[in-house]
Backbone as XML, in Angstrom:
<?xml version="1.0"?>
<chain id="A" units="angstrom">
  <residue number="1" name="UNK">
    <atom name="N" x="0.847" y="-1.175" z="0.000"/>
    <atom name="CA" x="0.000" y="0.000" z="0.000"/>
    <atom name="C" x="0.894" y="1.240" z="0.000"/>
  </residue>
  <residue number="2" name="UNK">
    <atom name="N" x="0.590" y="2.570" z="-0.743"/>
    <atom name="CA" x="1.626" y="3.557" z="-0.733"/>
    <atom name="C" x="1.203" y="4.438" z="0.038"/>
  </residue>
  <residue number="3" name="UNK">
    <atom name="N" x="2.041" y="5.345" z="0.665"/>
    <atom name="CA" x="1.333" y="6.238" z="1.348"/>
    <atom name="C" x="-0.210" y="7.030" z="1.214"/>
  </residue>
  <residue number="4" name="UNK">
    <atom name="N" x="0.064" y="7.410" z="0.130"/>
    <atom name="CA" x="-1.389" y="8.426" z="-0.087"/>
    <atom name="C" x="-2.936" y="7.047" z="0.654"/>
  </residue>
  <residue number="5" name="UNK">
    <atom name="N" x="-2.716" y="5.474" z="-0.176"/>
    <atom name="CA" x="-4.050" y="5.021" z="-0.011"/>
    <atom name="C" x="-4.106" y="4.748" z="1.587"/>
  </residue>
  <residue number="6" name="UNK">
    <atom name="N" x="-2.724" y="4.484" z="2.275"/>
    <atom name="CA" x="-2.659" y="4.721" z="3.485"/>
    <atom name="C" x="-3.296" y="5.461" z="4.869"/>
  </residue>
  <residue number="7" name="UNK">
    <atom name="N" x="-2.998" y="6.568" z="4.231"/>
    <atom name="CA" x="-3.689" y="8.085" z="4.462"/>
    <atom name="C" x="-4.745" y="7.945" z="4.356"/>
  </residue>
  <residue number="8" name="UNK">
    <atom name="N" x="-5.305" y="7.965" z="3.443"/>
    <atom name="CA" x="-6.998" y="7.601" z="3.065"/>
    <atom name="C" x="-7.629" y="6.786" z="4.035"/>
  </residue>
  <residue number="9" name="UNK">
    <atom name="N" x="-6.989" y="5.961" z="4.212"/>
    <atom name="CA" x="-7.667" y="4.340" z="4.934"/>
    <atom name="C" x="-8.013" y="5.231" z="6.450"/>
  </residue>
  <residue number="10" name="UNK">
    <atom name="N" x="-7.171" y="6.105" z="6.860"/>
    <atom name="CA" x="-7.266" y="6.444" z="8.420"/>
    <atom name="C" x="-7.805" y="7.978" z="8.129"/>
  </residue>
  <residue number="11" name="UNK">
    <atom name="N" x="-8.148" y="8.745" z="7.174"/>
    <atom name="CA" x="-8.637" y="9.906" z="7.418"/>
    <atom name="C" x="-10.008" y="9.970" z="7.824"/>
  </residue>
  <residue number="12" name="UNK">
    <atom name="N" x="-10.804" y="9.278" z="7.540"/>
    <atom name="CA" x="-12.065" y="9.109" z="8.636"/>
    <atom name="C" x="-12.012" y="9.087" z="10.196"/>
  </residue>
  <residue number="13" name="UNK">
    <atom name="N" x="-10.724" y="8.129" z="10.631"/>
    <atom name="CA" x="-10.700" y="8.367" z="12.162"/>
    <atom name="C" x="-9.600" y="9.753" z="12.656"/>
  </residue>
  <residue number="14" name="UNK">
    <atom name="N" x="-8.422" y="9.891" z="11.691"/>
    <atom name="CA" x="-7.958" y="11.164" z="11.978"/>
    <atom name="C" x="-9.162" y="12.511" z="12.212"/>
  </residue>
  <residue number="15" name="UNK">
    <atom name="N" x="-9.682" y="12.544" z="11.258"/>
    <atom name="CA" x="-11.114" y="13.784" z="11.433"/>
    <atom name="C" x="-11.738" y="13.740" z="12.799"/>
  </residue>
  <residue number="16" name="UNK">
    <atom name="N" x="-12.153" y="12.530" z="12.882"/>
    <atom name="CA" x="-13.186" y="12.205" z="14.229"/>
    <atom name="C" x="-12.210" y="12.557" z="15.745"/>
  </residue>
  <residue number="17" name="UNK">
    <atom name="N" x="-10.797" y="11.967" z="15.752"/>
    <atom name="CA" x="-9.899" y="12.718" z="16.566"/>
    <atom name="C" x="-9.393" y="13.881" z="16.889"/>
  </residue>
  <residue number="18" name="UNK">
    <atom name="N" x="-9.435" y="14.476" z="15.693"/>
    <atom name="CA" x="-9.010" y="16.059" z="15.652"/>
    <atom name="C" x="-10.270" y="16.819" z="16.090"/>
  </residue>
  <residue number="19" name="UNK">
    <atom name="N" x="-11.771" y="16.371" z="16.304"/>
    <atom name="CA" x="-12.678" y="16.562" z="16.626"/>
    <atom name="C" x="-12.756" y="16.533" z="18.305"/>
  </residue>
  <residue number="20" name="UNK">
    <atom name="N" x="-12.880" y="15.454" z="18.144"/>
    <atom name="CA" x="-12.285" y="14.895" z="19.802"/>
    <atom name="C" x="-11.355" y="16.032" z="20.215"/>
  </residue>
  <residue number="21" name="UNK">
    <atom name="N" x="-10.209" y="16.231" z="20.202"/>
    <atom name="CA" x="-9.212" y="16.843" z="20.710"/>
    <atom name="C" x="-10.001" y="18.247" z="20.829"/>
  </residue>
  <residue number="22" name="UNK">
    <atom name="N" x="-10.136" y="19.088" z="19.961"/>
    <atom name="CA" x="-10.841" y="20.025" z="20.006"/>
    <atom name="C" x="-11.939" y="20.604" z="21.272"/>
  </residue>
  <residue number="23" name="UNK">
    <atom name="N" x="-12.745" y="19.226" z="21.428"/>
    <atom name="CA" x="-14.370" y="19.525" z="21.853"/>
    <atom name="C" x="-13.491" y="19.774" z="23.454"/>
  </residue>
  <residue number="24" name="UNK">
    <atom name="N" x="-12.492" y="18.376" z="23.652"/>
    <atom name="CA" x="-11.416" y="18.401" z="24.920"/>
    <atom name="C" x="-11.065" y="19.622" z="25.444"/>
  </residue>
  <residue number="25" name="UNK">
    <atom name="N" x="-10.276" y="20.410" z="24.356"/>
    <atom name="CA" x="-9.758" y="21.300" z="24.466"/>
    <atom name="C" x="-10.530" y="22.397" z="25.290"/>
  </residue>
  <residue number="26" name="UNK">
    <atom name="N" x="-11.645" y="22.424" z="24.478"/>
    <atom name="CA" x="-12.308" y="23.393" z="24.684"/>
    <atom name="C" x="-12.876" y="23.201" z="25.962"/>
  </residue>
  <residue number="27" name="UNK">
    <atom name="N" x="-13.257" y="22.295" z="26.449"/>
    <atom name="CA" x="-13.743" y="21.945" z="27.986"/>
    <atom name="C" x="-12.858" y="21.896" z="28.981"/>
  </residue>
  <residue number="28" name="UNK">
    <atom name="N" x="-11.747" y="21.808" z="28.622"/>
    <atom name="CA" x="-10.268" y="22.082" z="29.515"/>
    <atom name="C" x="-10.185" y="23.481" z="30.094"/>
  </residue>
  <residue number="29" name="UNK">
    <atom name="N" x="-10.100" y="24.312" z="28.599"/>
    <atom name="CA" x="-10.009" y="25.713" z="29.202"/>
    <atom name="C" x="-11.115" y="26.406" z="29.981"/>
  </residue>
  <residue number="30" name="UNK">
    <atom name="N" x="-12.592" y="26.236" z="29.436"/>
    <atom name="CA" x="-13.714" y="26.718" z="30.370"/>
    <atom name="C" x="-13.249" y="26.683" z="32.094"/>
  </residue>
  <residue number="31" name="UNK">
    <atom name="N" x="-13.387" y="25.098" z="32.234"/>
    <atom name="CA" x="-12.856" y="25.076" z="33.359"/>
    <atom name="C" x="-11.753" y="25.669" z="34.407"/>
  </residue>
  <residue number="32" name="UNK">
    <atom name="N" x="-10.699" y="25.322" z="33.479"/>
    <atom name="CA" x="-9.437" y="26.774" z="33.684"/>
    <atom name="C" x="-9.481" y="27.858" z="33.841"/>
  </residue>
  <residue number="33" name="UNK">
    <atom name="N" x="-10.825" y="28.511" z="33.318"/>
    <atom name="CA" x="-10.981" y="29.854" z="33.079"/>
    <atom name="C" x="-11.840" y="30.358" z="34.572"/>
  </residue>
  <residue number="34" name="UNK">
    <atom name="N" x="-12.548" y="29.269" z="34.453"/>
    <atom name="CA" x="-13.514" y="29.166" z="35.883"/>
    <atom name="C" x="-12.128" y="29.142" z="37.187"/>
  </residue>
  <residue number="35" name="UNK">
    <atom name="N" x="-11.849" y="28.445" z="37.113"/>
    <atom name="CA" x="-10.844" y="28.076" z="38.246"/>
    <atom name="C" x="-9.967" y="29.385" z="38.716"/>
  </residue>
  <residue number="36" name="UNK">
    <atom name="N" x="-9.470" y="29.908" z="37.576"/>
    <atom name="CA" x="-8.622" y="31.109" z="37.604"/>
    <atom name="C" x="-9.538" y="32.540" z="37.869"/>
  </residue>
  <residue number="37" name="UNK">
    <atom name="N" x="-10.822" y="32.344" z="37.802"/>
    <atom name="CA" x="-11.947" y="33.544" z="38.641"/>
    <atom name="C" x="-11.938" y="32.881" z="39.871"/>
  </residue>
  <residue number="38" name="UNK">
    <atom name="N" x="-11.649" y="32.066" z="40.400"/>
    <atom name="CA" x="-12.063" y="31.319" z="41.700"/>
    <atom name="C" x="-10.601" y="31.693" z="42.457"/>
  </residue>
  <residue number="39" name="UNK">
    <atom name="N" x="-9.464" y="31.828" z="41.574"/>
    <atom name="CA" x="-8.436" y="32.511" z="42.349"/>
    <atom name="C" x="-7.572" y="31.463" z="42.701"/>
  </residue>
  <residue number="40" name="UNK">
    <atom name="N" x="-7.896" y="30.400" z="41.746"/>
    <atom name="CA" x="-7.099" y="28.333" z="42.329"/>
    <atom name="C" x="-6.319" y="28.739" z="41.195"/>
  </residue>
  <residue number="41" name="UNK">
    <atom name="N" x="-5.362" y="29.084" z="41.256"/>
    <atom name="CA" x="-4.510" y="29.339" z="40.329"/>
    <atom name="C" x="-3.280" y="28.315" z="39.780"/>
  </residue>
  <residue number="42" name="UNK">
    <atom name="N" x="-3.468" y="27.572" z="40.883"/>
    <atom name="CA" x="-2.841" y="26.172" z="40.904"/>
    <atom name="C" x="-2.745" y="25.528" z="39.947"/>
  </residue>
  <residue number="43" name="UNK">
    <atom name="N" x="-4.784" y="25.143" z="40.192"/>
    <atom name="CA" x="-5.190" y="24.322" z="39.440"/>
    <atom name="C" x="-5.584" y="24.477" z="38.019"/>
  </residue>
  <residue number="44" name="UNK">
    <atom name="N" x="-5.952" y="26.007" z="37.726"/>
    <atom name="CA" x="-5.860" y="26.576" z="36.425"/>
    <atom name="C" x="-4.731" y="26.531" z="35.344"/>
  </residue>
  <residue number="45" name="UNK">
    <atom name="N" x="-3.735" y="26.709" z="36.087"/>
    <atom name="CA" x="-2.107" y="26.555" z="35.555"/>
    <atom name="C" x="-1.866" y="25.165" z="35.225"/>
  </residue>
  <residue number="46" name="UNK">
    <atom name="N" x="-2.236" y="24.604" z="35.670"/>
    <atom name="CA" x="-2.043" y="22.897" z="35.397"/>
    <atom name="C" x="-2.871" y="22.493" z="34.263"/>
  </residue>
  <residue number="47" name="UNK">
    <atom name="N" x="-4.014" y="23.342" z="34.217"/>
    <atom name="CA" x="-5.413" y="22.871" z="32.957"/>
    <atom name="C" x="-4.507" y="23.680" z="31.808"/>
  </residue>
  <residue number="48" name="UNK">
    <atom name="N" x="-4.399" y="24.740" z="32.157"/>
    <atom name="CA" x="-3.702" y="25.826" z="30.922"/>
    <atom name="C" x="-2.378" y="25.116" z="30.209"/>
  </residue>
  <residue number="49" name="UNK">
    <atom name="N" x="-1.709" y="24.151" z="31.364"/>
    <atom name="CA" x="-0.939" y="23.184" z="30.769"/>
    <atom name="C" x="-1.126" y="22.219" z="29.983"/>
  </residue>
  <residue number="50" name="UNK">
    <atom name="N" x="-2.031" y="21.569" z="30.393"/>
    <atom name="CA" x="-2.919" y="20.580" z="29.530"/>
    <atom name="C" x="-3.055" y="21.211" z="27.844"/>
  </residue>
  <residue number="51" name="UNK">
    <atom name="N" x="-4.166" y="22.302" z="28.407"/>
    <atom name="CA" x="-4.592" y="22.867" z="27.175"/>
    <atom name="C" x="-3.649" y="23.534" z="25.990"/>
  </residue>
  <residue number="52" name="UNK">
    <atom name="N" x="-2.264" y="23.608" z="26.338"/>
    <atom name="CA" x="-1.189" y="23.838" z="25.573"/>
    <atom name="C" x="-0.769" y="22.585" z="24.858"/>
  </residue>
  <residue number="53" name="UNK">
    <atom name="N" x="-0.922" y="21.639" z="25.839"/>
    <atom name="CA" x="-0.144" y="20.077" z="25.360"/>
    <atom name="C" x="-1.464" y="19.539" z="23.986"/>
  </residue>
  <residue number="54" name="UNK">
    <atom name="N" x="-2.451" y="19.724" z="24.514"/>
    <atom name="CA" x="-3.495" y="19.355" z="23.792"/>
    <atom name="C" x="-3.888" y="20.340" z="22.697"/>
  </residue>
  <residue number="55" name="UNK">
    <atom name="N" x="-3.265" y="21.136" z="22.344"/>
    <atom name="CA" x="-3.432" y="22.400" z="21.101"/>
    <atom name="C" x="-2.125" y="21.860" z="20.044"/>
  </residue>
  <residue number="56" name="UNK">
    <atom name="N" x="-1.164" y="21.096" z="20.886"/>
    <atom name="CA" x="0.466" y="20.902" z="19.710"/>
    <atom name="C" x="-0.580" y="19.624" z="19.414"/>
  </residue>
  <residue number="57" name="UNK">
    <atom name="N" x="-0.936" y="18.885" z="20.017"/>
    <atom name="CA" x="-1.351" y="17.629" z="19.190"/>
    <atom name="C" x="-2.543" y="17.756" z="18.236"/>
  </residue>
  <residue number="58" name="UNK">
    <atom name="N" x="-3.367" y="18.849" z="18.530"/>
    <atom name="CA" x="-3.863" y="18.994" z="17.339"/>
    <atom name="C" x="-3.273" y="19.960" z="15.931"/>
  </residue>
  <residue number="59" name="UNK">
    <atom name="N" x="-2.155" y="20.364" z="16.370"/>
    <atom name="CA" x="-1.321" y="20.951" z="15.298"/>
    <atom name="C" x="-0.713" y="19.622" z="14.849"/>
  </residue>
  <residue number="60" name="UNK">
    <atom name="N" x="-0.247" y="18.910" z="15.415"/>
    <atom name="CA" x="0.661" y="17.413" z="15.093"/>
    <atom name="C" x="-0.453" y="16.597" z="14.207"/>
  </residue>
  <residue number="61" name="UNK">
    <atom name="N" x="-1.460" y="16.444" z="14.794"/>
    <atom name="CA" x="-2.710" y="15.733" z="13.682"/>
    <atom name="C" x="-2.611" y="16.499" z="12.115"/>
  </residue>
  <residue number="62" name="UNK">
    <atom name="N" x="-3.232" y="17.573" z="12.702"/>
    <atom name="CA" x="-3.389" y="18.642" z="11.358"/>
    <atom name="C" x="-2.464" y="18.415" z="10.533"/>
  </residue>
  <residue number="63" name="UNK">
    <atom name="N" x="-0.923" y="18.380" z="10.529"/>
    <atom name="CA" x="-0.239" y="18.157" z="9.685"/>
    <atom name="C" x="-0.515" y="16.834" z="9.057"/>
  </residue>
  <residue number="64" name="UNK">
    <atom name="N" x="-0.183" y="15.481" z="10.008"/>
    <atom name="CA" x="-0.789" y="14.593" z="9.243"/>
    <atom name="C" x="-1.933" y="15.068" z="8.115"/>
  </residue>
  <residue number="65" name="UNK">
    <atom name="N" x="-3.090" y="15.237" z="8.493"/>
    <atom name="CA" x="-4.458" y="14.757" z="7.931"/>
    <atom name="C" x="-3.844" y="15.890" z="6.464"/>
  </residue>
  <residue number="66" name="UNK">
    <atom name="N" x="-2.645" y="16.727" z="6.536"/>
    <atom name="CA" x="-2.791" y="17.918" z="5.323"/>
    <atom name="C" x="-1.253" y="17.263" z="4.495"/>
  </residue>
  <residue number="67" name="UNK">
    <atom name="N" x="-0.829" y="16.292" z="4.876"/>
    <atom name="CA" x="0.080" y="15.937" z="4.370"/>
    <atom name="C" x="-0.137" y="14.923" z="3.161"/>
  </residue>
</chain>
């Protein structure tokens, strides 16, 4: 199999992941955002961490799925 039909075979579940990651994302930071009005700055900093780690992997997907 060569790359491109490769690619193909998994871009249905790449999409649905990069989806995933996203919806994640986005429920990471709410929370973070909440936390950091609450003055837990702790625990906000740790989500805001997350939510950094979880923004490169959807840059890391993205390339895949555009490659």
């Amino acid at each position: 199999m060569n790359p491109a039909e490769s690619k193909s075979q998994y871009h249905a579940e790449l999409s649905s992941l990069g989806t995933a990651l996203e919806e994640i994302t986005e429920r990471i930071t709410k929370i973070a955002d909440s936390l950091a009005l609450q003055k837990l700055d702790g625990y906000a900093h740790d989500l805001y961490q997350a939510e950094r780690s979880l923004k490169s992997a959807q840059r890391s997907l993205a390339k895949v799925r555009q490659a």
